[in-house]
C-alpha positions in Angstrom: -49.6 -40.4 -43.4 -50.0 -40.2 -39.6 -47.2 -41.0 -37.4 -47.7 -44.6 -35.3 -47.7 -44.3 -31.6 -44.2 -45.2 -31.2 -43.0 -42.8 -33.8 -44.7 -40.2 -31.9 -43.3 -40.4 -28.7 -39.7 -40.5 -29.5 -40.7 -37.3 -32.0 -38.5 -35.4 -29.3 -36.4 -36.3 -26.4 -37.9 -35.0 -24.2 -42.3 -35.4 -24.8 -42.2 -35.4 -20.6 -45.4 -37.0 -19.4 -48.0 -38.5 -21.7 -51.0 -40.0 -21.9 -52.3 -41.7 -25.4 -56.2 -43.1 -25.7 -57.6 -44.5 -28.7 -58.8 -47.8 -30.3 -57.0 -50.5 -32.4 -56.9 -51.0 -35.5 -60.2 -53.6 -36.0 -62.1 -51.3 -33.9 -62.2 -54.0 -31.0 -60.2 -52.7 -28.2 -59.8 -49.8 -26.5 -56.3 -49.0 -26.0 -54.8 -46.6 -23.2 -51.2 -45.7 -22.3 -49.0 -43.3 -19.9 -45.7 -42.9 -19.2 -43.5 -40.7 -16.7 -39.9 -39.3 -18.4 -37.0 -37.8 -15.8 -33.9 -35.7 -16.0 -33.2 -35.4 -12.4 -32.7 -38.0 -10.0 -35.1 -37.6 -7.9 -38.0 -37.7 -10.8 -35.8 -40.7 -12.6 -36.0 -42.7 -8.8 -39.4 -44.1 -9.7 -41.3 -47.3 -10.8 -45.2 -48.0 -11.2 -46.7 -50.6 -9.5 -50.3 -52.4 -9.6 -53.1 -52.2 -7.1 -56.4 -53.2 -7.7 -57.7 -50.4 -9.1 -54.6 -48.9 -11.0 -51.2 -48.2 -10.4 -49.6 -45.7 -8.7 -45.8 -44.6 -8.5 -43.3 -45.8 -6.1 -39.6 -44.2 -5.4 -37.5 -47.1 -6.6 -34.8 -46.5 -3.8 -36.4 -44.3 -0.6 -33.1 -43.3 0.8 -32.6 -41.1 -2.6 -36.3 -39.3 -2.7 -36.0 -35.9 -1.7 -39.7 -34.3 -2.4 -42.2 -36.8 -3.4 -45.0 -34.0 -3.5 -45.3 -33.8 -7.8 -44.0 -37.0 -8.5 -45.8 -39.5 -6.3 -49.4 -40.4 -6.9 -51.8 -42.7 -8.8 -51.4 -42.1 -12.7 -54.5 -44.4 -13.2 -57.8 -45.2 -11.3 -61.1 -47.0 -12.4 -64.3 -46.2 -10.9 -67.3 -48.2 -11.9 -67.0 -48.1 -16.3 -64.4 -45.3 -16.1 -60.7 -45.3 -16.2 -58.9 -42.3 -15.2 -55.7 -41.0 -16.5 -53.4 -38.2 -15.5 -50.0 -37.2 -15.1 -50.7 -35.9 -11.2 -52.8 -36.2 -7.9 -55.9 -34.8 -10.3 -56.7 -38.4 -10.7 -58.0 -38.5 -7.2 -59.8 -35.3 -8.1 -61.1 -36.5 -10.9 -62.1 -39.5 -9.7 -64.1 -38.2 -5.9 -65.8 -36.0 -8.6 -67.1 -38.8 -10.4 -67.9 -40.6 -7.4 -70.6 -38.0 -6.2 -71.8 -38.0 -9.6 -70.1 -34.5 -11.1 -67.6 -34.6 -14.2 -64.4 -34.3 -15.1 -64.9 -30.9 -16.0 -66.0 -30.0 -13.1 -63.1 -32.1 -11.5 -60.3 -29.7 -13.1 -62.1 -26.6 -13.0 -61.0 -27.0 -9.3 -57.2 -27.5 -10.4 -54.6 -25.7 -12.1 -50.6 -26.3 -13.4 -47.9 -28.1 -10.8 -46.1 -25.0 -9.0 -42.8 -26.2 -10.2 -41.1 -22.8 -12.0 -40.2 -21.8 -14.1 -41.7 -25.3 -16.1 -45.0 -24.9 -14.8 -45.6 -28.6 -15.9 -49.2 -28.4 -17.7 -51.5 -31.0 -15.9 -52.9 -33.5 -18.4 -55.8 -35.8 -17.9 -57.7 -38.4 -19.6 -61.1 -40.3 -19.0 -62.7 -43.7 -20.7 -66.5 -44.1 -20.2 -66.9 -47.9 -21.1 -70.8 -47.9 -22.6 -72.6 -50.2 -25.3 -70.0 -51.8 -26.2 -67.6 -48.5 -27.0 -66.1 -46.1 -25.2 -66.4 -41.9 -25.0 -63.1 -40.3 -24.3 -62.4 -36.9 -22.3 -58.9 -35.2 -22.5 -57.6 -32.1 -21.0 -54.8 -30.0 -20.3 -54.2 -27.2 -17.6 -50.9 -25.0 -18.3 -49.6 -22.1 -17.3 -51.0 -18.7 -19.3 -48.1 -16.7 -18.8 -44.1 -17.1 -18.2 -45.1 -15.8 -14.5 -47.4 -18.3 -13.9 -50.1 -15.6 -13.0 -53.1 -17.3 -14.7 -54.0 -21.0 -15.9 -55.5 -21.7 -19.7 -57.8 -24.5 -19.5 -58.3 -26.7 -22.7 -61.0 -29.7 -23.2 -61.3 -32.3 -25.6 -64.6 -34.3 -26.0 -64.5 -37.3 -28.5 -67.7 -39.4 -28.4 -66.5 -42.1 -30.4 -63.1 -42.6 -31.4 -62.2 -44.1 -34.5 -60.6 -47.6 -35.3 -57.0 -47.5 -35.4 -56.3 -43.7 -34.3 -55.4 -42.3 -31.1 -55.2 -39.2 -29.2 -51.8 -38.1 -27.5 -51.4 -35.9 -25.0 -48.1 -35.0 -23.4 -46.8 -32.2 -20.9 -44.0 -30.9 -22.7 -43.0 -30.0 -26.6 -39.3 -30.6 -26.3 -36.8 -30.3 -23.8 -35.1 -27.0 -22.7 -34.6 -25.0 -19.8 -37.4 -23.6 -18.9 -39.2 -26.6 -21.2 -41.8 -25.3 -23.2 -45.6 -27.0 -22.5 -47.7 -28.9 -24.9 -49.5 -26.5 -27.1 -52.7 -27.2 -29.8 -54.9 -30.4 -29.7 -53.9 -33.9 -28.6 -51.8 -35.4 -31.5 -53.3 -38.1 -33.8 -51.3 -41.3 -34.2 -51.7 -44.5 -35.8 -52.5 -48.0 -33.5 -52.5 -51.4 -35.2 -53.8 -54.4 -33.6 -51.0 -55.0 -31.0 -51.6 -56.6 -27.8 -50.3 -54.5 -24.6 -47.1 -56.2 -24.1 -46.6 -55.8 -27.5 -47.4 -52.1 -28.3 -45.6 -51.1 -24.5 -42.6 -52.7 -25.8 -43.2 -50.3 -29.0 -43.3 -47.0 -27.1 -40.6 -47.7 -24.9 -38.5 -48.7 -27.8 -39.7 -45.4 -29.4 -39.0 -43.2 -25.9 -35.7 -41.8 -25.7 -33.4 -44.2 -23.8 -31.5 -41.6 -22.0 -34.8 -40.3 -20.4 -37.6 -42.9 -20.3 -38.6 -43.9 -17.0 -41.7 -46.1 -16.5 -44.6 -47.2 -19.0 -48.1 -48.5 -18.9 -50.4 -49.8 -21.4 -54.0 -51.5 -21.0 -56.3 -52.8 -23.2 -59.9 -53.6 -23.5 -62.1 -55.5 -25.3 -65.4 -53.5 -26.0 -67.5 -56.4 -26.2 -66.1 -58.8 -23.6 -65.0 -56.0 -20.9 -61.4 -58.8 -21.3 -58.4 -56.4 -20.0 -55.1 -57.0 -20.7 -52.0 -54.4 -19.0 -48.1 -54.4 -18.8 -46.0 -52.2 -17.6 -42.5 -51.7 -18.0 -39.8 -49.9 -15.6 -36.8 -48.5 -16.2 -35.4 -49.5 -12.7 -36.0 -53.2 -11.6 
């Protein structure tokens, strides 16, 4: 028996970033997530907030950030019947790729790992195509190919049609440690039931180590409607 979403994510203490796609369990919604973990405080010092088009990351108190360059940007983006998801600024990649009408292949062909050693924190990366009344999913994951950083491994995942009541979960890291070791093998298949998004965010950050959780999103949409429904929940308030 497959683990649920929220069994999943608190699997370790320390899963780091992650990004979970898939579609509840009476196949009528599709059902995205990301959240942001921390051990320091300047990565811990963050919220997400809404915009229009997505949410981006804020420092929760300016006076403590001390580089914003890997840990401020827009985890999600929509662009026409996409949504974009990512752990970095490769949503904005991602999504001026789209915009000329290239791919997300093509999008992170272009980018690698974040230069933060010895971690090398792999970039992950999700796209929804909304389309007929389902939804085609594209995952990915760039990490590091070597302890030295030298070289970047590049790994796709293409699901046309993703089946009721099973998602995909992607995440940076595969426990904690120092250096922490990255992601490895395909996204991870969990269970989804029929939650709303209030209701399954207030799963996952239940299931999220307490210590280390920072900030959580979760969206929702019904395939035959286009009805969206979101909450997010912040570890500072």
């Amino acid at each position: 028996m497959i683990q649920t979403a929220a069994q999943a994510v608190g699997a370790t203490t320390y899963p780091g970033r992650g990004i979970l796609a898939g579609k509840s369990a009476d196949g009528k919604r599709a059902v995205l997530a990301y959240f942001i973990m921390g051990r320091s405080v300047n990565s811990r010092n963050r919220v997400f907030v809404r915009e229009p088009d997505g949410i981006r990351t804020e420092a929760f108190d300016p006076s403590k950030m001390e580089d914003p360059s890997l840990i401020i940007y827009w985890p999600v983006r929509a662009i026409g019947d996409r949504l974009i998801v990512t752990n970095g600024d490769q949503t904005d990649t991602i999504r001026d790729f789209v915009s000329r009408g290239d791919g997300f292949h093509d999008a992170l062909q272009t980018r690698t790992f974040e230069p933060d050693a010895p971690n090398f924190t792999p970039r992950v990366s999700a796209m929804a195509t909304f389309e007929g009344g389902d939804f085609r999913l594209d995952m990915a994951i760039l990490r590091a190919g070597d302890a030295q950083g030298d070289c970047c491994h590049r790994a796709f995942w293409e699901y046309e049609r993703v089946e009721a009541g099973k998602g995909c979960f992607l995440h940076t890291y595969l426990s904690d440690g120092n250096p922490i070791p990255s992601f490895t093998g395909d996204p991870e298949t969990v269970a989804l039931g029929n939650e709303s998004a209030p209701e399954l965010a207030d799963a996952l950050w239940a299931g999220l180590n307490a210590d280390n959780r920072v900030s959580l999103w979760v969206y929702t949409r019904d395939l035959a409607t286009g009805e969206t429904d979101s909450a997010i929940i912040n570890r500072n308030k």
